[in-house]
C-alpha positions in Angstrom: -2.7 17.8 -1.5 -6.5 16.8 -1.6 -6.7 13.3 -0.2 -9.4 11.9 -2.4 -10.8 8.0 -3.4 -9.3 8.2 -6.8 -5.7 9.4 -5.4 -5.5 6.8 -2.5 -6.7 4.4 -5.4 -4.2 5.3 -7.8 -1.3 5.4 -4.7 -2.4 1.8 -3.5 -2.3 0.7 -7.1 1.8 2.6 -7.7 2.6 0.3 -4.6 1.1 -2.9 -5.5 2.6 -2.9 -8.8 6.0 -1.5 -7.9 5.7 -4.5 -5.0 5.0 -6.9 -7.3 7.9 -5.8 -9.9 10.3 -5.9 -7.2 9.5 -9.4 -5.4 10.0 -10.9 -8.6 12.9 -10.0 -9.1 15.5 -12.8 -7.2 16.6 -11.6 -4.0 20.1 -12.4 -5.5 19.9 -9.5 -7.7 20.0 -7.1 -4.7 22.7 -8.9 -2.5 25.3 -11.6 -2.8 25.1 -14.7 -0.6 22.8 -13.7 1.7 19.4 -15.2 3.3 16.9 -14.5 6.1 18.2 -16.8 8.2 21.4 -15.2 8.8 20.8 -11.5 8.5 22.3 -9.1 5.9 25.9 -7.8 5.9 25.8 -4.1 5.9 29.5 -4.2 5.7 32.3 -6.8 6.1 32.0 -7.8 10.0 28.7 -5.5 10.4 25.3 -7.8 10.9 22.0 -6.6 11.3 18.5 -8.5 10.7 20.1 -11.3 12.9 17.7 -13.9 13.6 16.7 -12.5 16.9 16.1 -9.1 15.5 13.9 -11.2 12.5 11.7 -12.7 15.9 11.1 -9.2 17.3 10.5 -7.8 13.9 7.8 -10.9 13.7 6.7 -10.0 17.0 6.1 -6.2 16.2 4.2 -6.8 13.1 1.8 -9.3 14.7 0.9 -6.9 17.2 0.7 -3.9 15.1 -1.4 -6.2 12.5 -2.7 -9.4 14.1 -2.9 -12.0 11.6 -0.2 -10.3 9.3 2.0 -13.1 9.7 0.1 -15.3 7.7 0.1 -13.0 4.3 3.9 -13.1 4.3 4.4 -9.5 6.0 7.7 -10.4 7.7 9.4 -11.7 4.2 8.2 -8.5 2.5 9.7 -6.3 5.4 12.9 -8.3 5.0 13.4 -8.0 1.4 12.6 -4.1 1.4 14.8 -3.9 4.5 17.8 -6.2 1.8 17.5 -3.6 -0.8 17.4 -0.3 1.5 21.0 -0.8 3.8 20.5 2.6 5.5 16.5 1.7 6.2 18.0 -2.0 7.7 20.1 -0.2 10.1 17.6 2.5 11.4 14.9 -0.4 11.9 17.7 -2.7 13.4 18.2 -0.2 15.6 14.8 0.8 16.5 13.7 -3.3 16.9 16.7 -3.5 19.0 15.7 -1.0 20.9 12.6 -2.9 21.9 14.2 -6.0 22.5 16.6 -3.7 25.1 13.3 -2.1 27.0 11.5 -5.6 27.3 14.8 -7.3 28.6 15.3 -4.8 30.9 11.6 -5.0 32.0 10.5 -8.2 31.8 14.0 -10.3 31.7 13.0 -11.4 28.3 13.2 -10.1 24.9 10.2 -9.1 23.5 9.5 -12.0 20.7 9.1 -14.3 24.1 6.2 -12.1 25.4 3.1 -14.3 25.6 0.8 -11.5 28.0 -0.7 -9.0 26.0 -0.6 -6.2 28.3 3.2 -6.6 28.7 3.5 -6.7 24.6 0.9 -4.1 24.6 3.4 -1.9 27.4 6.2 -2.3 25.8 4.7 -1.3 22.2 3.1 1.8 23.8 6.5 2.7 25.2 8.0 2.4 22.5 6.0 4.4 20.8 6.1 7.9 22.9 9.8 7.2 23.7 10.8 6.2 20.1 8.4 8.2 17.7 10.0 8.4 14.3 11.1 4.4 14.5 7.5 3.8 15.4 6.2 5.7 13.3 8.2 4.6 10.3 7.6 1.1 10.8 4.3 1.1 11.3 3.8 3.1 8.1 6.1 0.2 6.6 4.4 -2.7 7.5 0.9 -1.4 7.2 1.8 -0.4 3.6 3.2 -3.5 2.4 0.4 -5.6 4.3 -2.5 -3.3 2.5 -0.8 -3.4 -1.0 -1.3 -7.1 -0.9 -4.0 -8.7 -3.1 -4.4 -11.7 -1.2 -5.3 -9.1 1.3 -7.8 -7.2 -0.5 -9.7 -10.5 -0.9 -9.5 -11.1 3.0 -10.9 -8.0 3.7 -13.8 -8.8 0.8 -12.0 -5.9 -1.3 -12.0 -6.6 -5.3 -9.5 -4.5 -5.7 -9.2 -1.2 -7.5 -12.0 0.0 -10.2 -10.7 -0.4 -13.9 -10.6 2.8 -16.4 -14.1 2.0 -17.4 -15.2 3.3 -14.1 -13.0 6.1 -13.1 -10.7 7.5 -16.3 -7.0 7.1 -15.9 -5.8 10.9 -15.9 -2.0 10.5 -16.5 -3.1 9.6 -19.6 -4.1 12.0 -22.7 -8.0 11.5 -23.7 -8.9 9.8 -26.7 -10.5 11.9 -29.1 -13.9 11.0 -30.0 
């Protein structure tokens, strides 16, 4: 595949609007009864996303993305997390995981980390001992952080060029 301007264009653009689309819809149209606060029920007595797996997921994204916190990353994360029950319990799992390492380290769990060279151990740990969780989140949250508009204006970004600039070719050309 050529990696070009026009195709990461056109991706970023497939993943804005299919963002958008979806976190429109009510989060009650994906799950029954259920809210951030108190996880998501993967299956009657099964809880993951508890609230201290939320805090280490918060505490993950702000030091992958510093600052991410304030464009809503964390509620975006959850609600993809909602909708996808096998991709809630693999990063459950994996955010677990670093809530385990820093306990067993530090005697705390990783959302209460204040020194950045411990946060900054434990993420670097985590990410040559638990590659594909890293990895995946990562790709995640930097995804649904850079798909964001609000974004794209912090970064002085207007955005993506319209079809007067560069032609839209999934479409047929007009005939002259």
């Amino acid at each position: 595949m050529v990696n070009s301007r026009r195709a990461f264009i056109k991706t970023l653009t497939v993943g804005v609007l299919g963002t958008e689309a979806i976190s429109g819809l009510p989060t009650k149209a994906f799950a029954k009864d259920e809210t951030r606060s108190s996880g998501i029920e993967i299956q009657k007595g099964y809880m993951v996303f508890e609230p201290n797996t939320q805090k280490t997921m918060e505490a993950l994204t702000e030091a992958l993305i510093p600052g991410s916190g304030a464009f809503g990353i964390n509620e975006k994360i959850f609600s993809y997390v909602q909708r996808d029950r096998p991709a809630a319990t693999f990063f459950d799992a994996g955010l677990w995981n670093i809530d385990a390492v820093s306990r067993q380290k530090y005697d705390k769990p990783f959302y209460e980390l204040t020194n950045k060279e411990e946060i900054l151990e434990i993420v670097n740990h985590i990410k040559s001992k638990n590659r594909r969780f890293f990895a995946q989140f990562r790709y995640l949250a930097m995804r649904l952080f850079y798909a964001d508009p609000k974004v794209w204006k912090s970064l002085s970004y207007d955005g993506p060029p319209q079809t007067k600039g560069f032609l839209d070719y999934a479409k047929p050309p007009k005939a002259q």
